[in-house]
C-alpha positions as CSV (number, residue, x, y, z in Angstrom):
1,X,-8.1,-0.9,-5.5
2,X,-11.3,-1.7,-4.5
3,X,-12.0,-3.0,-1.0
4,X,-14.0,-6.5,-1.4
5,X,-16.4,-5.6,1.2
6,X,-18.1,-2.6,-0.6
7,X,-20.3,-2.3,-3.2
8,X,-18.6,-1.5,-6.0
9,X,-20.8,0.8,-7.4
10,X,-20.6,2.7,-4.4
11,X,-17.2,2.8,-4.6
12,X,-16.9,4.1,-8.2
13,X,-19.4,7.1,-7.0
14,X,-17.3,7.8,-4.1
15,X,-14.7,8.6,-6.9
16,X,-16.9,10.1,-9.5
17,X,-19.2,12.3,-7.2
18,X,-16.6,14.5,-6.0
19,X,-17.3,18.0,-7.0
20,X,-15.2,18.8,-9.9
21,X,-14.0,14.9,-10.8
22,X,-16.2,14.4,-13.9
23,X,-15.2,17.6,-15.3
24,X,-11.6,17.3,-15.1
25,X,-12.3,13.7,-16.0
26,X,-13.8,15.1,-19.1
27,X,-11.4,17.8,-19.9
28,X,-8.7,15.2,-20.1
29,X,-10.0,13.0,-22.7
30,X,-9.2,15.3,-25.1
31,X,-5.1,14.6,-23.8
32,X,-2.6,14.7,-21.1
33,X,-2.9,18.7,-19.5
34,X,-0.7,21.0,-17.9
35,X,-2.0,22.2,-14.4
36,X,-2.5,26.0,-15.6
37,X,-4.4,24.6,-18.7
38,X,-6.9,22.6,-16.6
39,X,-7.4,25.5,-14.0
40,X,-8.0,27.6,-17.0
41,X,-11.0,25.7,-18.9
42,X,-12.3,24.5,-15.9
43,X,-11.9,27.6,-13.7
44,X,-12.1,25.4,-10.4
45,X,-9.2,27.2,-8.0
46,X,-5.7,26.3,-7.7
47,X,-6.5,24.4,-4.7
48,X,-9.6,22.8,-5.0
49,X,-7.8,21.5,-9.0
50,X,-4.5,20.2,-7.1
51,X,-6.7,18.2,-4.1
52,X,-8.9,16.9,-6.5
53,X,-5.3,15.9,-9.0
54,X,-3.9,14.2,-6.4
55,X,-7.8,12.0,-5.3
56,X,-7.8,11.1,-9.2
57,X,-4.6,9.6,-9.3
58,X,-4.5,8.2,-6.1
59,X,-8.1,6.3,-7.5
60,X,-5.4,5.4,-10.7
61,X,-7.4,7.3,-13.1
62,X,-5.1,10.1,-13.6
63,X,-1.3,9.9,-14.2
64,X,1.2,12.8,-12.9
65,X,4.2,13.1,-15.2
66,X,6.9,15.7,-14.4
67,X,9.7,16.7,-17.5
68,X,13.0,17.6,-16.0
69,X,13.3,21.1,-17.7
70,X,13.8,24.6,-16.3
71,X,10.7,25.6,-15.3
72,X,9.5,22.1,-14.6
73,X,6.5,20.9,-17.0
74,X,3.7,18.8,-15.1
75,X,1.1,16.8,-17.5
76,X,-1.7,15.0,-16.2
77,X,-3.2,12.4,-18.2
78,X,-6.0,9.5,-17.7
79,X,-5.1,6.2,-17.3
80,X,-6.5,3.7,-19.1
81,X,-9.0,3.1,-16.1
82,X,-9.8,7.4,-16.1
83,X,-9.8,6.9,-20.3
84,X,-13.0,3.4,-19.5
85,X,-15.0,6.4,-18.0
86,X,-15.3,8.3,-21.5
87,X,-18.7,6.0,-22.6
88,X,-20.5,7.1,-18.8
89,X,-19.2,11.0,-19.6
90,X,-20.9,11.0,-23.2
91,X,-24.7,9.5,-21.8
92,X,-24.8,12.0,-19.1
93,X,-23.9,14.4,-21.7
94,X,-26.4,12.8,-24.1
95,X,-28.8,12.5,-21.7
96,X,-28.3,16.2,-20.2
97,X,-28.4,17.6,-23.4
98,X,-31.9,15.8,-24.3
99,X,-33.5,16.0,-20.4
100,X,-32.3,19.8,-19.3
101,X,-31.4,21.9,-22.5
């Protein structure tokens, strides 16, 4: 995953900086999500949710699954790397919450 010649703090903020990544990152710790639901609570576009999908799992935070049935049902869910990210999510929220209300 990560490449032995960066810094791997730059590396995890590569991931995490992306505009929308926390917050989906956030929205699934609460469990696995359909696509609508995420676009809904979120309100990021149908694009912009799908690109940024498809970055999170491709990192192996976020796990695709798609149920055979008629429609087809699509959950994403973190991984057990995306779920490590929980503690960082609650002190910026913490810290937010204390600094900028």
């Amino acid at each position: 995953m990560l490449d032995s010649g960066k810094c791997p703090v730059a590396e995890a903020m590569n991931i995490l900086s992306r505009k929308w990544a926390i917050i989906l990152l956030y929205h699934l710790l609460s469990g696995p999500k359909r696509f609508g639901q995420l676009e809904s609570e979120t309100a990021i576009s149908g694009r912009l949710l799908s690109e940024r999908l498809k970055e999170l799992e491709a990192a192996g935070m976020v796990t695709r699954t798609l149920y055979p049935e008629v429609p087809p049902r699509v959950e994403y869910a973190l991984t057990e790397m995306g779920r490590e990210v929980a503690p960082i999510i609650t002190a910026i929220m913490n810290w937010s919450q204390k600094w900028l209300a």
